[in-house]
C-alpha positions, 0 to 999 in steps of 0.5 A: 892307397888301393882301390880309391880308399882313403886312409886317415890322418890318424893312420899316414901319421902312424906310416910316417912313424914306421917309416922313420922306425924302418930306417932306424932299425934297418941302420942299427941292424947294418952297423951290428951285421959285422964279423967284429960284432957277430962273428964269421960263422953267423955271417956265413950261415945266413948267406948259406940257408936258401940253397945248402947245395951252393958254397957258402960266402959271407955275408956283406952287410957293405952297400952304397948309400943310394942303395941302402936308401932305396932298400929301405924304402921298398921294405917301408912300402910293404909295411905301409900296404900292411897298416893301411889295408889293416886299419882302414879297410872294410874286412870284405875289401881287404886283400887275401894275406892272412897274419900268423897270431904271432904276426898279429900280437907282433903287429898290435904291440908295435902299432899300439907303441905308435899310437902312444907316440903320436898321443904323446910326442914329447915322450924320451927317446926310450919310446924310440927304443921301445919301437924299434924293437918292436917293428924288429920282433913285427918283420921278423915274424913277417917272414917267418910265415909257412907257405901252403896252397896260397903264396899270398897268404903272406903279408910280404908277398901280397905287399911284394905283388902290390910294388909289381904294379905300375898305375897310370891315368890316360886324361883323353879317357879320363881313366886310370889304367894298370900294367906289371912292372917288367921283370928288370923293373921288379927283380930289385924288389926281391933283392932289397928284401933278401939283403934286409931280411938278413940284416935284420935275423942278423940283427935280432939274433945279436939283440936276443944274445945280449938279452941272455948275455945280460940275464947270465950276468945278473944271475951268475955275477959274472962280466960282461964279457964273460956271460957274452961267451956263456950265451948260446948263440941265437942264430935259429931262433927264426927258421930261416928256412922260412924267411927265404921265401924267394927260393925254391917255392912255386912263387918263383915261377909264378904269374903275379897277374892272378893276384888279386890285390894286385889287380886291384893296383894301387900305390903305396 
């Protein structure tokens, strides 16, 4: 929480829920992220989009279990300052990021979808499912924001700013004071998000390729295999341009100190 708000047990208890949905998606996106499933040419075309003068490598899904796991959290504590800043927080103190109207309907939908598994927990895994796909659509579209004159009008900025702020409390003052994470302490922030967000384009690319594949295959009769190859590839359905928000952008050389979320602190 941030700035001595409090959020409600309705609201930790959705937190808990998109937790455990980061996790299952974030998984199922490594599992898909494999030449064998996608095939070399998305693998190297989105390891290629943040810097066309580089030469391109394939992307490697492969990542120890400590790592994995530490990545996912710092992607779980962005989505967290996004649901609790967003569900409990009066407009006036809320902080300066703005949703895109598809990153609001994407966030509606998959916050409503929680709200209906914690109104009915003994729902079937299909609610699971349906979640998942949903906090996949809500990232995604999280990273495909514009960037004009305010770097923090994005959400996973904001969030990226908040995780760069270390809290303490000095009990012979009786009073909580705030410093920036040092840059060694940070950077690792930055490189969970740039390894997740492809994971999970990755991911969304393959879904909406076997949702065409399958309509194909209805439609024309045909096998599986075949309405696999007829599908055109959805590797630009995102602007990948876009979702690479960590080069090549002002925020590179930029003071996250005049944030104002971030002097404001918190934990998340």
């Amino acid at each position: 929480m941030v700035s001595g708000d409090l959020s409600t047990p309705e609201t930790e208890n959705m937190v808990m829920l998109a937790n455990a949905s980061v996790d299952r998606v974030v998984r199922a996106s490594k599992r898909i992220a494999r030449a064998t499933v996608v095939g070399h040419t998305v693998l190297f075309e989105i390891n290629g989009v943040t810097d066309p003068t580089k030469k391109r490598r394939i992307f490697k899904s492969r990542m120890e279990k400590h790592t994995l796991v530490r990545y996912i959290r710092v992607v779980q504590r962005i989505l967290a300052y996004i649901i609790r800043t967003t569900e409990d927080w009066e407009p006036a103190k809320r902080p300066g990021y703005t949703l895109t109207r598809e990153q609001e309907g994407a966030y509606d939908d998959f916050t409503f979808e929680l709200s209906e598994q914690m109104n009915n927990p003994d729902r079937e895994q299909q609610s699971y499912e349906k979640a998942d796909r949903l906090l996949l659509t809500l990232i995604v579209s999280l990273f495909d924001h514009q960037l004009k004159d305010n770097v923090y009008e994005s959400a996973v900025l904001s969030g990226l700013a908040v995780l760069g702020v270390q809290g303490s409390y000095d009990e012979s003052q009786g009073k909580s004071t705030l410093n920036w994470l040092m840059p060694y302490e940070y950077t690792p922030f930055y490189a969970a998000v740039i390894k997740i967000i492809r994971l999970l384009v990755i991911y969304n690319a393959y879904l909406l390729n076997q949702q065409t594949a399958k309509k194909i295959r209805v439609e024309r009769k045909m096998s599986q295999e075949d309405a696999e190859r007829e599908a055109p590839a959805n590797t630009n359905e995102l602007d990948l341009g876009h979702v690479c928000l960590w080069y090549g952008h002002p925020y590179d050389n930029h003071d996250p100190g005049q944030d104002t979320v971030g002097r404001r602190g918190g934990h998340l």
